[in-house]
C-alpha positions in Angstrom: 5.0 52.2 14.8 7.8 49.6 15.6 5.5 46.7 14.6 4.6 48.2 11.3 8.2 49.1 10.6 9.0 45.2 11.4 6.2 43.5 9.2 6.5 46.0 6.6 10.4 44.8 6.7 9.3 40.7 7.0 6.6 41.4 3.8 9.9 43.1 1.3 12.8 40.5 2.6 9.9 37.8 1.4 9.8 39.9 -1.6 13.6 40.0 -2.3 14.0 36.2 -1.3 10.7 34.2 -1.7 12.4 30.7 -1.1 12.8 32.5 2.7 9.4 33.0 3.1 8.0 29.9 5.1 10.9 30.5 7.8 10.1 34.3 7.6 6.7 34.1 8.7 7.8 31.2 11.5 9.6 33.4 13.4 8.6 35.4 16.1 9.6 38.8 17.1 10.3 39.7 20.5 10.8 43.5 21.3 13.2 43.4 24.0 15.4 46.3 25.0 18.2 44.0 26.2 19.4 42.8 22.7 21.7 45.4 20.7 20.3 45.5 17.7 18.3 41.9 16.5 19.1 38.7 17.5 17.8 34.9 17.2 17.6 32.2 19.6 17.9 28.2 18.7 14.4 27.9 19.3 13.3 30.9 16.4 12.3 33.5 18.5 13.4 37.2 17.3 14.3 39.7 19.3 14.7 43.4 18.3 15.7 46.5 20.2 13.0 49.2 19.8 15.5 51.9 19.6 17.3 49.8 16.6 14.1 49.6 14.8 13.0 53.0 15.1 16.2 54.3 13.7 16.8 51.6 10.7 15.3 52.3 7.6 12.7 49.2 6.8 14.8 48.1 3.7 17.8 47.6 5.7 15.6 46.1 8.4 14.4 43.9 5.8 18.4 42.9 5.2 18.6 42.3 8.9 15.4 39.6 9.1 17.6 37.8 6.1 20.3 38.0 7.4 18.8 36.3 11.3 17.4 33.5 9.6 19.9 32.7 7.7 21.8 31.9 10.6 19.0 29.6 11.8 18.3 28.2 8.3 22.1 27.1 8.4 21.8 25.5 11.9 24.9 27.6 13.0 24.2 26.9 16.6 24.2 23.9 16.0 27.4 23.6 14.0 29.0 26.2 16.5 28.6 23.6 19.4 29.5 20.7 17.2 33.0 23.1 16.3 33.6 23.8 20.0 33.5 20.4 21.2 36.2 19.0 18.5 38.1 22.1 19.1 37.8 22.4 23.0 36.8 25.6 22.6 35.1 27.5 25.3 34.1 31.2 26.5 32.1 34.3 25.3 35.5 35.0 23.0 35.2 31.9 20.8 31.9 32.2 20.4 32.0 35.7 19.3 34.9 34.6 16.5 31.4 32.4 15.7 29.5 34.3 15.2 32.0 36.5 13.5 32.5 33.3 11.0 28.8 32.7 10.7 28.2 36.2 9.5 31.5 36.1 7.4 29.3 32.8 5.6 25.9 34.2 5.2 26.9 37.8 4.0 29.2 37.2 1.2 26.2 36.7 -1.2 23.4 37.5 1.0 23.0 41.3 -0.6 22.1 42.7 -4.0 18.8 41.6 -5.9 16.3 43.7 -3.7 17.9 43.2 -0.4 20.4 46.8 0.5 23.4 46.1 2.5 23.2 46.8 6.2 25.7 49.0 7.9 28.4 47.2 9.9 27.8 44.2 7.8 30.7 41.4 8.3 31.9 40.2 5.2 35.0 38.3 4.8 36.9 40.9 2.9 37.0 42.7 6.4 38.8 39.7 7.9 41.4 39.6 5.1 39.9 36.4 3.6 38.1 34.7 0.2 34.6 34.5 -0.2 32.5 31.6 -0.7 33.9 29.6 2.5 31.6 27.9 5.7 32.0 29.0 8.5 34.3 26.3 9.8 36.5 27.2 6.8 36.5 30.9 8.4 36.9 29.8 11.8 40.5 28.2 11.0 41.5 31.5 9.4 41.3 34.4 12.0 41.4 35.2 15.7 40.2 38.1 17.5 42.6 40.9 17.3 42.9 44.3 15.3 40.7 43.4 12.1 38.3 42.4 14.6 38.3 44.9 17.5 34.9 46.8 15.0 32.8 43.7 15.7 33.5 43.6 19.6 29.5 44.7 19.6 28.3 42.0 17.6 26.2 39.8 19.0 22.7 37.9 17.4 21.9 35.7 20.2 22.4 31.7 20.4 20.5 31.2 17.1 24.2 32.0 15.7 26.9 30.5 17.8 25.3 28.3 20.4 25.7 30.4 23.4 22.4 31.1 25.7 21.9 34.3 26.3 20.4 35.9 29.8 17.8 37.7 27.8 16.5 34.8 25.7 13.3 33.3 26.8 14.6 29.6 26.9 13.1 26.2 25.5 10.5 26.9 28.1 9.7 30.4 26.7 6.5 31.0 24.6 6.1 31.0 21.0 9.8 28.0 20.9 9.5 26.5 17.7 10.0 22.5 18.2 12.7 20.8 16.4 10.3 19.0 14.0 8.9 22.3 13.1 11.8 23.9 13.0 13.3 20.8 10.4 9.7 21.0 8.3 10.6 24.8 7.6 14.4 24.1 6.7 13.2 21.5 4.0 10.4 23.9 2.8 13.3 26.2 2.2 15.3 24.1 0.6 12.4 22.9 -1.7 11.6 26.1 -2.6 15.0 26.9 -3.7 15.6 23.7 -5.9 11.8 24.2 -7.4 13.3 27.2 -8.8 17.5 26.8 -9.7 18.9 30.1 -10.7 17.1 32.7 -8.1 19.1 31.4 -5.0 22.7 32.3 -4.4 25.5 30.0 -4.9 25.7 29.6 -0.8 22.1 28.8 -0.6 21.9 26.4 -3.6 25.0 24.4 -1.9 22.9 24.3 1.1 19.8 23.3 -0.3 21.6 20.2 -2.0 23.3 19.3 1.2 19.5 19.5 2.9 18.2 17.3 0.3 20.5 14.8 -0.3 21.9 14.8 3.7 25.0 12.9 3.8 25.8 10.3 6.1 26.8 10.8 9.8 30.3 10.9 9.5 30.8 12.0 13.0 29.1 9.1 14.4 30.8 6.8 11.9 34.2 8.1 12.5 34.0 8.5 16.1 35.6 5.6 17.4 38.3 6.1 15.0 39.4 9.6 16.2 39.0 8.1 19.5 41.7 5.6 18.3 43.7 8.1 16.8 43.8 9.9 20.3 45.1 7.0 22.0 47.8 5.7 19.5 51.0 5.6 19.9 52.4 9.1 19.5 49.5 11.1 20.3 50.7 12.0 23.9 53.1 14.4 22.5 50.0 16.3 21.7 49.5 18.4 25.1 47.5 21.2 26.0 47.4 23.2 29.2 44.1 24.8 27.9 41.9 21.9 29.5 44.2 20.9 32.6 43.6 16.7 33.1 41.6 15.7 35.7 44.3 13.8 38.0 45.5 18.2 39.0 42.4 18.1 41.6 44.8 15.6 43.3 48.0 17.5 43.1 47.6 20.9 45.0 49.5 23.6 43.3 50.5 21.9 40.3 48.4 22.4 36.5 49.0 19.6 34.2 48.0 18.7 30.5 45.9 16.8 29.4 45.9 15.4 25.9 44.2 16.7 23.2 41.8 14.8 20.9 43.4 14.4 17.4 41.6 14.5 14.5 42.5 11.3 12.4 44.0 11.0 9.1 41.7 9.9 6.8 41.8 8.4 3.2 38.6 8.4 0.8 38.4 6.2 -1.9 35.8 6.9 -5.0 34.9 4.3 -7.4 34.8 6.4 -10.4 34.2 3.1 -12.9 31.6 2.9 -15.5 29.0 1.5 -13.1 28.8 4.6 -11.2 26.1 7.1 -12.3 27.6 10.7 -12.3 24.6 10.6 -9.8 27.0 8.6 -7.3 29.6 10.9 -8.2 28.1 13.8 -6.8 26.4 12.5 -4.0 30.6 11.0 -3.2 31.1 14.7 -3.4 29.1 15.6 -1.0 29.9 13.1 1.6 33.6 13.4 1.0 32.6 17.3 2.1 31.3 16.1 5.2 33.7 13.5 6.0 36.0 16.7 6.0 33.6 18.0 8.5 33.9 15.2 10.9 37.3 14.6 10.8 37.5 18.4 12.6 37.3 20.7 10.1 41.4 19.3 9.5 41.2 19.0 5.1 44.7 19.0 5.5 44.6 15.4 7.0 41.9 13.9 4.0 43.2 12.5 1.1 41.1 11.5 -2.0 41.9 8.9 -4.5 39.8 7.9 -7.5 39.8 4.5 -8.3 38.0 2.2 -11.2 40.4 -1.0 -11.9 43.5 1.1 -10.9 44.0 3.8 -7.9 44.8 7.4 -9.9 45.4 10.6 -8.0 45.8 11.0 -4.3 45.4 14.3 -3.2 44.6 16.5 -0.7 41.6 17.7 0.3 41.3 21.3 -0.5 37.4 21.8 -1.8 35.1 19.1 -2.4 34.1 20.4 -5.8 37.7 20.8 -6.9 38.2 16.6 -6.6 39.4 15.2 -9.5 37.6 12.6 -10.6 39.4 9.9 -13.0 38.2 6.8 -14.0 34.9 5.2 -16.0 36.3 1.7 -16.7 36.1 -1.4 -14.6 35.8 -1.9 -11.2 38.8 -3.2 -8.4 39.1 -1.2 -5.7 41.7 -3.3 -4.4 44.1 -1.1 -6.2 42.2 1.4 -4.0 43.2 0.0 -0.7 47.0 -0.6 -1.6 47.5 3.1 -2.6 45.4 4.3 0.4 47.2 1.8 2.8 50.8 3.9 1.9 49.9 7.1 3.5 49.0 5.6 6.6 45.9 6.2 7.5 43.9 6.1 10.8 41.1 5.3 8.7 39.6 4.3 5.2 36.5 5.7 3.7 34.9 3.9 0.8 32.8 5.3 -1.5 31.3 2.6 -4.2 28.3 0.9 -5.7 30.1 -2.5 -4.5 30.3 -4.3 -7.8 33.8 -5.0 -7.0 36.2 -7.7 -5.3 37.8 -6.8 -2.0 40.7 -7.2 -0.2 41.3 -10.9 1.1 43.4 -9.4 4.3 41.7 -7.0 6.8 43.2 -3.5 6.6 45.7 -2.2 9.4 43.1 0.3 10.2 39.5 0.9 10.2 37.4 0.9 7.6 33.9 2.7 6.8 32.2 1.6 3.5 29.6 4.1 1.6 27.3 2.3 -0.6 25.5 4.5 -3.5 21.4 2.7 -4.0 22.0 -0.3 -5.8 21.3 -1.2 -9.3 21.6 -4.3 -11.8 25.1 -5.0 -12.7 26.0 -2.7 -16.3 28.5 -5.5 -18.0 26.5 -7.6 -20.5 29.5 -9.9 -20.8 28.9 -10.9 -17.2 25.1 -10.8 -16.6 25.4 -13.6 -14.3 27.9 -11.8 -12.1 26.6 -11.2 -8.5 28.9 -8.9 -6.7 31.0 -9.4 -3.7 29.8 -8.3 -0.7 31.6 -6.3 1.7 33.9 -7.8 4.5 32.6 -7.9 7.5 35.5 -6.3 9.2 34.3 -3.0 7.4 31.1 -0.7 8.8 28.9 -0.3 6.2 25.9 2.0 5.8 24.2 2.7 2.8 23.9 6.1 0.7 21.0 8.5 0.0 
């Protein structure tokens, strides 16, 4: 009875959301009488309480299965880990706030259209807060208390905030999906839901762009520069007792801080002239997104400027699609650097197609350089112009 109830519920959520299916039918159930109600592992495994199925109605079982995969879809484990470790975060406590998030980012558009809304459902008008925000977004916005104290029982295994749990099976466990697989069925997905524009969601049609047009690794770029930022001058007035230092094994009885990493303050400069395809523009979008994402999460600390042959607006960053982008004639982003260089930054970002000059004098600060795919210069009054390469005091990696 319970596996009937469960594929009849797997054959109408592929019903409601086709572009699900391949990751659907890749998981597999588990009954397990440990797990509260249904719950994923990193390694897409299901497991569901028997007495939770036999008392769910299959259409809000079939909300449940959605709801699951989405979390594996979205890799929130991993982006849960990748969040503790900026945020020296640790315990059962942060990773239920997590999860909380996590939910808070799948279910404000995962119902309606076929699919019923499960009871207890999080959504972010339950935390106070906007829809149409990641789970990082969420994550700086609340903390366990009163609004909370509802979801004390929530829990849907490490497949949703990172944390192993004593009733998963394990890597080692049968029926583990391995990461290629589980990467093949994330790009079906996200094919499936670009084949077709219009039947996904907002949330799942910015996640299928971001799947398959991935943007750099910020976190690897920028690493050294947060790094940097940690250790400059200034940065030991940021204490915390939450991760005592080291050197208080040495010193019996006494607790003291150890400095926490800062996030740096970064700059992104977009060349917005008339040789960059609104193509460019939107993959700068994107990156400028998870250059945000890299930098901690901290928007408050990235600033934006457009710049063709003169730097415009520096703002900000609040949402990556609310950048303004101003610009379309020729092409010095020297102008670029100059404005950036007066908010101080730890760090300059780049974005361009490189069909510009560059600044004679290194920067007082480090310097990434995003380069869109290249193409023939677009000014017939110069078609013998080659352009400058990049300095070689800047790291350079190359776009899409």
């Amino acid at each position: 009875m319970i596996d009937a109830k469960l594929y009849s519920a797997r054959l109408l959520a592929a019903a409601a959301r086709p572009y699900l299916a391949t990751v659907l039918y890749a998981l597999h159930l588990v009954e397990s009488r440990r797990v509260p109600t249904m719950g994923v592992d990193r390694y897409w495994r299901c497991y569901v309480s028997p007495a939770f199925v036999e008392r769910t109605p299959i259409p809000e079982l079939a909300s449940v299965l959605v709801h699951e995969v989405s979390h594996l879809v979205r890799d929130h484990h991993g982006r849960s880990d990748r969040f503790a470790r900026v945020h020296d975060l640790s315990g059962p406590a942060e990773r239920l706030r997590m999860n909380i998030a996590a939910d808070a980012e799948i279910n404000d558009d995962a119902f309606g259209d076929g699919l019923v809304e499960p009871s207890g459902a999080v959504l972010p008008a339950l935390l106070g807060l906007d829809s149409g925000q990641l789970m990082e977004d969420y994550l700086r916005q609340f903390r366990l208390g009163r609004l909370t104290e509802a979801m004390a029982w929530l829990d849907c295994g490490s497949g949703a905030d990172g944390l192993d749990r004593d009733w998963e099976l394990g890597p080692d466990g049968a029926d583990a999906l391995g990461e290629q697989e589980r990467e093949a069925a994330r790009f079906r997905v996200a094919q499936s839901i670009a084949g077709r524009p219009g039947t996904a969601s907002r949330g799942w049609r910015r996640w299928a762009e971001e799947a398959l047009h991935p943007p750099q690794p910020w976190r690897d770029l920028l690493g050294a520069a947060i790094r940097a930022a940690a250790s400059a001058a200034g940065a030991g007035d940021d204490y915390t007792y939450g991760r005592p230092a080291r050197r208080s094994a040495a010193l019996p009885g006494l607790v003291l801080p150890s400095l926490r990493r800062t996030p740096p303050r970064v700059a992104v400069v977009i060349d917005t002239s008339g040789s960059v395809s609104d193509a460019d523009l939107g993959s700068a979008l994107l990156e400028t997104a998870a250059i945000a994402r890299a930098a901690g999460g901290r928007r408050d600390l990235v600033t934006v400027l457009s710049c063709d042959a003169a730097a415009h607006i520096a703002a900000p960053l609040c949402r990556a699609t609310a950048i303004p982008l101003i610009g379309g004639g020729g092409t010095d982003l020297r102008t670029g650097f100059t404005r950036a260089l007066r908010l101080r930054p730890d760090v300059i970002v780049v974005l361009t197609d490189g069909y510009t000059p560059w600044p004679s004098t290194r920067p007082p600060c480090r310097t990434v350089v995003g380069l869109f795919p290249g193409r023939p210069p677009s000014y017939s009054e110069h078609s013998d112009h080659v352009p400058d390469h990049p300095p070689p005091w800047a790291r350079v990696v190359r776009i899409g």
